[in-house]
C-alpha positions as CSV (number, residue, x, y, z in Angstrom):
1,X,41.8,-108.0,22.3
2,X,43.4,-104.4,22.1
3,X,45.3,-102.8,25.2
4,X,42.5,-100.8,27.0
5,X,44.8,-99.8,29.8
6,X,42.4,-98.0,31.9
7,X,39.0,-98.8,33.0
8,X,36.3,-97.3,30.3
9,X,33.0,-97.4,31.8
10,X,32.3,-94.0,29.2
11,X,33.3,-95.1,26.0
12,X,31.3,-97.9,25.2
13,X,27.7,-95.8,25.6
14,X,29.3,-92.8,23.5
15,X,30.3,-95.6,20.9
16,X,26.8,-96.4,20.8
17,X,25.3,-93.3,20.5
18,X,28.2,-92.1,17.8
19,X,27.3,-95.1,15.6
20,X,23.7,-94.5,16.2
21,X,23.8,-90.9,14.8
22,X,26.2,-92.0,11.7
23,X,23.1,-94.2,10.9
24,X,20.9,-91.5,11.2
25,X,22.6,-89.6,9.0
26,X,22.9,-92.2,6.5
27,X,27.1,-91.7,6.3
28,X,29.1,-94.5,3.8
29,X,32.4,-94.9,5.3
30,X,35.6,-96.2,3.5
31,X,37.7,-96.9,6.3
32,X,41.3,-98.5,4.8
33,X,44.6,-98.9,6.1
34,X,44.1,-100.6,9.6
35,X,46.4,-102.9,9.3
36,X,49.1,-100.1,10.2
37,X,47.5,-99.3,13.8
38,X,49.5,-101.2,16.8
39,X,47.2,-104.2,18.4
40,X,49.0,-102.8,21.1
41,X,51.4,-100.5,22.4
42,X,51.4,-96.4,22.3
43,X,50.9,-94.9,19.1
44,X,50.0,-91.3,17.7
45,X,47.4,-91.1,14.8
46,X,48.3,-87.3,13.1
47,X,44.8,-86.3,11.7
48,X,44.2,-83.4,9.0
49,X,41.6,-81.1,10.3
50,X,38.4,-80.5,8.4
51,X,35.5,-80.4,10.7
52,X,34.0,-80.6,14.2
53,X,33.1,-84.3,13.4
54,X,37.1,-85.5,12.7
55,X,37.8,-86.6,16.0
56,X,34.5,-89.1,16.0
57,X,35.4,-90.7,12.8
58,X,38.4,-91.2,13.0
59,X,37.9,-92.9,16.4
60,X,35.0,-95.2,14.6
61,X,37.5,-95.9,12.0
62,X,39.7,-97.3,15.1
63,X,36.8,-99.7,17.0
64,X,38.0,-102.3,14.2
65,X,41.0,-102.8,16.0
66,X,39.8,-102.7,19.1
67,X,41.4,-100.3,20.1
68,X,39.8,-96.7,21.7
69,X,41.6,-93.1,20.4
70,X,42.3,-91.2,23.2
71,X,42.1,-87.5,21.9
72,X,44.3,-84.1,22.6
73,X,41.6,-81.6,22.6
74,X,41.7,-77.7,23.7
75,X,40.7,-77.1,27.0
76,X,37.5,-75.0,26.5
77,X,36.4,-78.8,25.8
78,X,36.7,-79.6,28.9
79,X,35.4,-76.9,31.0
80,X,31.9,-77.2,29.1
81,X,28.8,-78.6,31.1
82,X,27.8,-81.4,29.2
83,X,31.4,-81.8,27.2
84,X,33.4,-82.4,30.0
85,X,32.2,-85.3,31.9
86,X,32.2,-86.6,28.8
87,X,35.8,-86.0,27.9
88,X,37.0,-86.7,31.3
89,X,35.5,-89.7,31.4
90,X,37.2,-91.2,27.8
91,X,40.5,-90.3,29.1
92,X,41.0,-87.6,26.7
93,X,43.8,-85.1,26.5
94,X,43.0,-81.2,28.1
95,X,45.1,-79.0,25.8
96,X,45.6,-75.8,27.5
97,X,47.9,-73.8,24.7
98,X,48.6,-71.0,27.2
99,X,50.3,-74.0,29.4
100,X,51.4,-76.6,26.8
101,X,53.6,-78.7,29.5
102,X,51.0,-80.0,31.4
103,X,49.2,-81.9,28.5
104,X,52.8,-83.1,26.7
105,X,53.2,-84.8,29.7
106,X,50.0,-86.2,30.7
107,X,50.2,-87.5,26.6
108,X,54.0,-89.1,27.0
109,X,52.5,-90.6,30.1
110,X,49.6,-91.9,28.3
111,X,51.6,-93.2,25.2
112,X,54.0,-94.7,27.5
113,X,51.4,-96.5,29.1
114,X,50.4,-98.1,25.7
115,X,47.8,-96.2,24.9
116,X,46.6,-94.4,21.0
117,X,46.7,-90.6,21.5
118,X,44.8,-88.8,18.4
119,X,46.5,-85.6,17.5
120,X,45.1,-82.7,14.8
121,X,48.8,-81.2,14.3
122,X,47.8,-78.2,12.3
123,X,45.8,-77.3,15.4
124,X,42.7,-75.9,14.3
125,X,40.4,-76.7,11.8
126,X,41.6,-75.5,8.2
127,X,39.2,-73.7,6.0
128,X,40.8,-74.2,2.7
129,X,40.7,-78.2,3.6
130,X,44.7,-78.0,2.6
131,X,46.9,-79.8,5.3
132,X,48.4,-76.4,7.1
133,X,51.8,-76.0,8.9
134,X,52.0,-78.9,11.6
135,X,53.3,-77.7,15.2
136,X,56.2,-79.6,16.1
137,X,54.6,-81.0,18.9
138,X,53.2,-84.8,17.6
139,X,57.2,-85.7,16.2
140,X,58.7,-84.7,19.9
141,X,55.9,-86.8,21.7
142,X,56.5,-89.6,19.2
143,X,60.7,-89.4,19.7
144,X,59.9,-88.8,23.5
145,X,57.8,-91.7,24.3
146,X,59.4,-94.2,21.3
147,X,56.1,-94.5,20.1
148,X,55.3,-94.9,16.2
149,X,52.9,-92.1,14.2
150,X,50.4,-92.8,12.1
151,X,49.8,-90.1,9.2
152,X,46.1,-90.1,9.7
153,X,42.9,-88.9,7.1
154,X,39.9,-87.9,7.2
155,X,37.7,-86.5,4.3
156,X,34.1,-85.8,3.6
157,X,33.3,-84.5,7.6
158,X,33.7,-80.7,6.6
159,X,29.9,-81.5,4.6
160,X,28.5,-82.2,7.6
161,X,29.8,-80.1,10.3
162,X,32.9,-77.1,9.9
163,X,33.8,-73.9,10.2
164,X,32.4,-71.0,8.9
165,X,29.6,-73.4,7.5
166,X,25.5,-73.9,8.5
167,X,26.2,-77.5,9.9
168,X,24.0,-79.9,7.7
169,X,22.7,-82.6,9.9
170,X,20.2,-83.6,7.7
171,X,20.2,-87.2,6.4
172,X,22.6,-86.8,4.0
173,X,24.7,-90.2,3.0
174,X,27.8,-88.5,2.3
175,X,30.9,-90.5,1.7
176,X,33.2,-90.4,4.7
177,X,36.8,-91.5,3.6
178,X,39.2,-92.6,6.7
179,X,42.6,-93.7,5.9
180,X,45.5,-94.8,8.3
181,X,49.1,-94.7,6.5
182,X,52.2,-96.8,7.2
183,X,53.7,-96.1,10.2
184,X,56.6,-93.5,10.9
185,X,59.5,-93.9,12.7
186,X,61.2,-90.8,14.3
187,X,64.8,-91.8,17.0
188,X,64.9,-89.9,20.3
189,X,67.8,-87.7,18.2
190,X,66.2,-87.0,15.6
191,X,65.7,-84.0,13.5
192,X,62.3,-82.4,14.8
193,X,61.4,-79.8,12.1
194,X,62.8,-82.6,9.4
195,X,60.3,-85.1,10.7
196,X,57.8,-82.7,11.0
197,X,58.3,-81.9,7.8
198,X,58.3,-85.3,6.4
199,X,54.6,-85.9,8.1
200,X,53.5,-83.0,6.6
201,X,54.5,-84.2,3.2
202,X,53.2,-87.5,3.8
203,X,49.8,-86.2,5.0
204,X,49.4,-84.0,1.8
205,X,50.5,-87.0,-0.5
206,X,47.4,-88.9,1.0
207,X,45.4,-86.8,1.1
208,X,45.4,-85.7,-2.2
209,X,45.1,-89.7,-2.8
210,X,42.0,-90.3,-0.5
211,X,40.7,-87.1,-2.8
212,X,41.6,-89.1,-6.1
213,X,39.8,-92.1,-4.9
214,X,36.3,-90.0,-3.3
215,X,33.4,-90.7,-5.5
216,X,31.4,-87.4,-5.6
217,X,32.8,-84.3,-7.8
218,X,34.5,-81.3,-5.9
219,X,33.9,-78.9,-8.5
220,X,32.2,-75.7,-8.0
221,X,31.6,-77.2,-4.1
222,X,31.8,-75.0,-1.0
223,X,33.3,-78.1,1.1
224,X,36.5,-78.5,-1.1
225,X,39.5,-77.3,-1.7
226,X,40.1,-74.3,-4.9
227,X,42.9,-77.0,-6.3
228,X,40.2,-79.5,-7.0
229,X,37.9,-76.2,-8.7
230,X,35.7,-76.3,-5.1
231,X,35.1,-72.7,-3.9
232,X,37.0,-73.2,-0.3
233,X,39.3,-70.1,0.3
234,X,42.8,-70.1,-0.8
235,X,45.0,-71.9,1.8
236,X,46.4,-68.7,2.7
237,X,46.1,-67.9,6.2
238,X,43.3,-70.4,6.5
């Protein structure tokens, strides 16, 4: 059994319900690479960022291996109604970016503790579906805590749900590709723009595999990227 180091009387019923809707909507997930996420023990799972939905699936993609994703997510998150209970009660991560100290910590504590923290290093959602600049912040948590990261990928969630898009949440069965890479490595003296670097490239080379491998055509489609001949903007500023 996985390392559920807190008491998660939440997670199980949003489980429930998140597995419920991804039958509704008819998704066909290829979830690969599991083997690389800790039994137990703190780890970090660096996620490209395509859509509202990323955080969900990749956190389904996870259950195999029993193990729950606990998620940095901004603080507007968490001061909604409904939302925040919610969040709360996962043990999920309030990023407040105009005071970024507060949540490092609470997410070294929580790694130290043994738990999976879920990180989207570009930061926001990315509207040409191109992995953006990282922030530096998922390679010092990692050297800080002595906790692996695993270059994370989601693809196939910006159909559903993303920015700048009318959500489709129509019954759709749309391929949903999850893929977990090896696991990185960064020492507490480490080179931090190097590694960050380094997961950047990583992240792009898999992704552009995961792409390779997805069964439907991007051409001429809104939800990918212009490399592929999809009609996404350019990466620039996205």
């Amino acid at each position: 059994m996985g390392l559920h180091c807190m008491a998660d009387r939440v997670y199980p019923p949003v489980i429930v319900f998140l597995k419920t809707t991804w039958k509704y909507l008819g998704l066909k997930f290829t979830f690969t690479g599991d083997v690389n996420i800790p039994r137990n023990g703190g780890a970090i799972l660096a996620i490209n960022h395509i859509g509202y939905l990323d955080f969900a699936l990749a956190g389904t993609a996870a259950l195999p291996v029993n193990r729950y994703v606990r998620f940095m997510a901004k603080k507007e998150i968490f001061d909604n109604k409904l939302a925040g209970p919610l969040m709360r009660g996962m043990h999920h991560i309030s990023v407040d970016r105009a005071n970024g100290s507060a949540s490092f910590v609470g997410a070294l504590r929580a790694l130290r503790a043994g738990e999976i923290i879920g990180i989207f290093p570009e930061a926001t959602i990315s509207k040409s579906f191109e992995i953006k600049e990282l922030k530096s912040g998922v390679i010092r948590l990692a050297m800080g805590a002595g906790v692996p990261v695993i270059p994370t990928i989601v693809w196939g969630s910006q159909r559903i749900w993303t920015k700048g898009v009318k959500r489709n949440l129509k019954r759709n069965k749309f391929p949903i590709f999850v893929t977990f890479g090896e696991p990185m490595h960064f020492a507490k003296d480490a080179d931090v723009e190097a590694g960050e670097a380094l997961l950047r490239a990583t992240m792009i080379e898999m992704l552009h595999e995961v792409q390779g491998r997805y069964p439907d055509s991007h051409v001429g489609q809104r939800w990918a990227p212009a490399r592929l001949g999809g009609t996404a903007p350019a990466p620039l500023n996205s």
